[in-house]
Structures are given as C-alpha cells and as structure tokens.
C-alpha positions in Angstrom: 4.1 15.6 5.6 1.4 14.3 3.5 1.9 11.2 0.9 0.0 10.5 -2.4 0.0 7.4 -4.5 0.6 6.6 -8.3 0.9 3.2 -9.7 4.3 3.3 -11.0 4.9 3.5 -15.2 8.0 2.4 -15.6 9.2 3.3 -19.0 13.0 1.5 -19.0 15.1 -0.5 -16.4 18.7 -0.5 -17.1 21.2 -3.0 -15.4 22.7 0.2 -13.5 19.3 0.8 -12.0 18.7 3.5 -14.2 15.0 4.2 -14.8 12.3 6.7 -16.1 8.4 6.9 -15.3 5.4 9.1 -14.1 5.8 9.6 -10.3 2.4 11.9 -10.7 -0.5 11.6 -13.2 -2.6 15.2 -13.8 -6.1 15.1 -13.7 -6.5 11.8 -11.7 -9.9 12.1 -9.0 -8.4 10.3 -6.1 -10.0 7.9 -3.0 -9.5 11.1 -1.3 -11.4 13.4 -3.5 -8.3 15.5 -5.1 -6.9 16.1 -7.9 -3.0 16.5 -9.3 -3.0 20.0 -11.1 -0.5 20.9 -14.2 1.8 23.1 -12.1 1.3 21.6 -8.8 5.2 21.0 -8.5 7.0 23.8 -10.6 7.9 26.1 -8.1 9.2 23.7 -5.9 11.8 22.0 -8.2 12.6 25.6 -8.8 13.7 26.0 -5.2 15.2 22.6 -5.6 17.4 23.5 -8.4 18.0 26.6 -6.8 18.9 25.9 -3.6 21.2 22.9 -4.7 18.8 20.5 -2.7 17.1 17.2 -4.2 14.0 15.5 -3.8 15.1 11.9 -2.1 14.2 8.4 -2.9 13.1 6.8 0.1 11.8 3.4 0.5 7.9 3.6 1.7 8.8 7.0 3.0 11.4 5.5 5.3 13.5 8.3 6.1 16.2 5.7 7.5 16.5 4.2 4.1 17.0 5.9 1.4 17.5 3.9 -2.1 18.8 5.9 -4.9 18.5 9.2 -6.4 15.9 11.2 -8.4 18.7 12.6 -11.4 15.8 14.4 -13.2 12.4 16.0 -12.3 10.0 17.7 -14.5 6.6 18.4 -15.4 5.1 17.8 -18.6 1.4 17.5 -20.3 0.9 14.2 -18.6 2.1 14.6 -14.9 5.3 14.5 -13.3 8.3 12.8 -14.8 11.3 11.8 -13.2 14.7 9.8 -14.1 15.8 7.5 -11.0 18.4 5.4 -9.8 18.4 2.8 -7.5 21.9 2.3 -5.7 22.4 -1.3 -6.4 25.2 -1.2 -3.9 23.3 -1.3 -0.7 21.4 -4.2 0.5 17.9 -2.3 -0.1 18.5 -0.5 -2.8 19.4 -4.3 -4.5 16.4 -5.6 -2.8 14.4 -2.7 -4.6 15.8 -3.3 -7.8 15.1 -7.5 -7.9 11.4 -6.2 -7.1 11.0 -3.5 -9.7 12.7 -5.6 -12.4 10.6 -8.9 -11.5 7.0 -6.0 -11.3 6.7 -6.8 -7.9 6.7 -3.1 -6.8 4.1 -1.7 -8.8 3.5 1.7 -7.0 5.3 5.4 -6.1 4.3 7.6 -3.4 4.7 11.3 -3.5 5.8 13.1 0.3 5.1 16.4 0.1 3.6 19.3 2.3 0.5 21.3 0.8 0.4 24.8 -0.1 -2.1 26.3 -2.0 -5.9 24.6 -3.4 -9.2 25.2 -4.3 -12.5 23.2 -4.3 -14.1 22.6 -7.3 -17.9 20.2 -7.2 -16.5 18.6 -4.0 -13.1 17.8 -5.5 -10.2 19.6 -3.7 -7.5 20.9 -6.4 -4.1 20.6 -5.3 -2.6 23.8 -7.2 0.8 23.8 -5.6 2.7 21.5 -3.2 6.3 21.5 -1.5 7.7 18.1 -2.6 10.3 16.2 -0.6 10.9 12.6 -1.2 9.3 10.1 -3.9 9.4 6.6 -2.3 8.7 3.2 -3.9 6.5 1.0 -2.5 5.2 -2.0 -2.7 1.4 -1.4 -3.5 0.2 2.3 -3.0 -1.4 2.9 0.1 -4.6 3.6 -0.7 -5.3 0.2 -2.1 -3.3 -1.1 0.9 -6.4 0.6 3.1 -8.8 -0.7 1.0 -7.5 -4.3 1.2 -7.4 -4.0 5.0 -11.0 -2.8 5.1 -11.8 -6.4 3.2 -9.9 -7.9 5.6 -12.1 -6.6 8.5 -15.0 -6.7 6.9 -14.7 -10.7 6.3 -13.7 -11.0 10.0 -16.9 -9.1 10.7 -18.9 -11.5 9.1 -17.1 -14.5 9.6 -17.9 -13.5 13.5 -21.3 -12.6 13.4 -22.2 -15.8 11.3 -20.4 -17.9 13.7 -22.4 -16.3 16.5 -25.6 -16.8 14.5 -25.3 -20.2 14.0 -24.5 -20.3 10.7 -20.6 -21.0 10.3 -18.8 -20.0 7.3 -17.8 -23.3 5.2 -14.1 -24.5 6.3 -13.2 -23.4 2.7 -14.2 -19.8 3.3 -12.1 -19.7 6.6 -9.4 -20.8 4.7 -9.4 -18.2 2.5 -10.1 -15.3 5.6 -6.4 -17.2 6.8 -4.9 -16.4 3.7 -5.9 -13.1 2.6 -4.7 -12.2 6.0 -1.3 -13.3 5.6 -1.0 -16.9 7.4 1.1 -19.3 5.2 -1.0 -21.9 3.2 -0.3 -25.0 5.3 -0.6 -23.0 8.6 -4.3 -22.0 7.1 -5.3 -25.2 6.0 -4.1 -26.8 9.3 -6.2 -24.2 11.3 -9.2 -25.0 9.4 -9.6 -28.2 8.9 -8.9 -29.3 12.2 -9.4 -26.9 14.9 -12.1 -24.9 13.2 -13.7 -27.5 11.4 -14.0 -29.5 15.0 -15.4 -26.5 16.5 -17.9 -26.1 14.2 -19.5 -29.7 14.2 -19.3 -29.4 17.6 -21.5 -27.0 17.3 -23.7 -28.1 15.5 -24.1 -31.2 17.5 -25.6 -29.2 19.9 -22.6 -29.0 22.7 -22.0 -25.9 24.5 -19.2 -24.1 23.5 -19.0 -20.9 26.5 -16.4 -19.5 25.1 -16.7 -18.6 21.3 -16.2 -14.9 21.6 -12.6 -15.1 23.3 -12.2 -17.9 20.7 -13.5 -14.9 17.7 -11.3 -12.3 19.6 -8.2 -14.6 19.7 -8.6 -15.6 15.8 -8.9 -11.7 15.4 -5.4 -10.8 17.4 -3.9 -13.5 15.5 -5.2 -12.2 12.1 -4.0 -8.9 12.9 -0.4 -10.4 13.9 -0.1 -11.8 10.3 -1.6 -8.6 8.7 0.4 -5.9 9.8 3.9 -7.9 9.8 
C-alpha cells in the first residue's frame, strides 16, 4: 500500500464528530513528482458502493486503530471530498477529535494501491488508484521527512564544526536540542553546562580524546527524542 498526503480543509466540526473536507486536491505537483488526476478514484468507490465495503478511517494508517467512519465519498471539480466521523466513544477517536477541534492535526493521508499512470514532462499522473483507508495524521508525512532531513542536516554541521574547531554558539545547540524533541529545561541544562564546559575546554587548549563518541552519543540521544 502506498500513502499520499493533503493538508486537511476542514469545512465544519460538529460536537458528534461530524465533519466535511478535501481528503485529495486535483492538480497538486507533489515532493514526489505526481500528480492527483480528476477521476483517479471513481471506479474504486464504485466497487465500494458496490461491493458493500468502505474506505476506513485509520489513525496514521494504523490498521490497529481505527477512529471513525468515512459516511460519504465523492469526487468533484476540486479533488476528493468526503463526510467523516470520528467515534468520540473510544479513547483515540476522543483523542482525535480534541486535536482536530483545537487545529492540532492539520493533515490526511490517502492509503491506496496504484493502478494505472502516465508520465507527462517528468511528472508521473496518477489516473486511477484502488483506495483503502484515509487516516489523519498529525503533520503529513512528507513535511515530516523534510523536517527530519533538517534535523540531520544541523547535526551534520553541528559535528563537523565542533571537529573543526569552530563550536556552534551554546544558543545554537540549544535550539539543535529542541528541534529534536528534548524538553526545554532538559535542553538548556545540556547546553549550558555540559556543552558549554566542553567547549571552553576546548578552546583552552586541553585535549579532549574523545569528541567523536561524545558527537555519536549526542546523535543516539537526538535520535531517541526524535523518533519517540
């Protein structure tokens, strides 16, 4: 199964959970190069309909937790529409709902599996796809991979600068602590003591043999905080 992202356009809330918005957008050139066609999921509510099956509402494609139900499907000028509701009555599906209402979740993602394309100037043209399951999710996933290439590539440079000689700023650090996910006193704590002594250490000239399982510990302990 393949997922695709949408920020989510919520177009109503109700108290029972009750809510309408564009799951799909047509026309949209994603990180991926492709492109939503008009049409891309007609035959497959069809089948839907037909068959006496429904597309689920997962949470972040977790098939163990399903949320709610998608009441209506349908494809119009703009993309794909739906009418949802989130089951208020289980723990996640209350969760979910606290989220959506406060515009904390802010994105849906599409599982579906491909069936026909075409390539067009480098852009693939998804013409038809089997859908299965609309999730919510917290931020779509491709923005979630571009955040976490940041991520690395701060640690990159935080590393090769302190193995150059030329420290980031305890400031800087900080912020490398917090983008990662480590709680704000935690952070602070972490760089203005123990990094901000290791740094005037070093540049009071005293050895210091072992910054690079020092670098490689910060970067396991990143990586705890980031994928949690």
């Amino acid at each position: 199964m393949k997922t695709k992202d949408f920020s989510l356009q919520i177009k109503d809330l109700s108290e029972d959970g009750t809510f309408e918005g564009y799951g799909s957008i047509f026309g949209n050139v994603d990180s991926y190069g492709e492109k939503v066609m008009p049409g891309a999921f007609i035959e497959s509510l069809a089948r839907h309909k037909r068959d006496g099956t429904s597309v689920v509402m997962l949470w972040a494609h977790n098939p163990e937790e399903p949320i709610g139900v998608w009441e209506d499907l349908a494809e119009d000028a703009k993309g794909l529409w739906g009418k949802g509701r989130i089951i208020r009555s289980i723990q996640r599906g209350k969760e979910v709902y606290e989220l959506l209402k406060a515009k904390a979740v802010r994105g849906l993602s599409i599982g579906y599996r491909e069936i026909e394309h075409e390539k067009e100037d480098g852009i693939r043209l998804l013409k038809k796809l089997d859908l299965w399951e609309i999730s919510c999710v917290t931020f779509p996933a491709n923005r979630r991979a571009r955040v976490e290439a940041v991520k690395s590539e701060r640690m990159d440079e935080f590393a090769r600068r302190l193995r150059d000689g030329d420290p980031m700023p305890t400031k800087e650090f900080e912020d490398i602590l917090r983008e990662a996910g480590v709680p704000k006193s935690m952070a602070l704590a972490i760089a203005s003591h123990g990094y901000a002594k290791a740094i005037r250490s070093d540049s009071e000239g005293e050895a210091n043999p072992a910054t690079d399982a020092a670098i490689k510990a910060l970067h396991d302990a990143v990586n705890s905080f980031r994928t949690r």
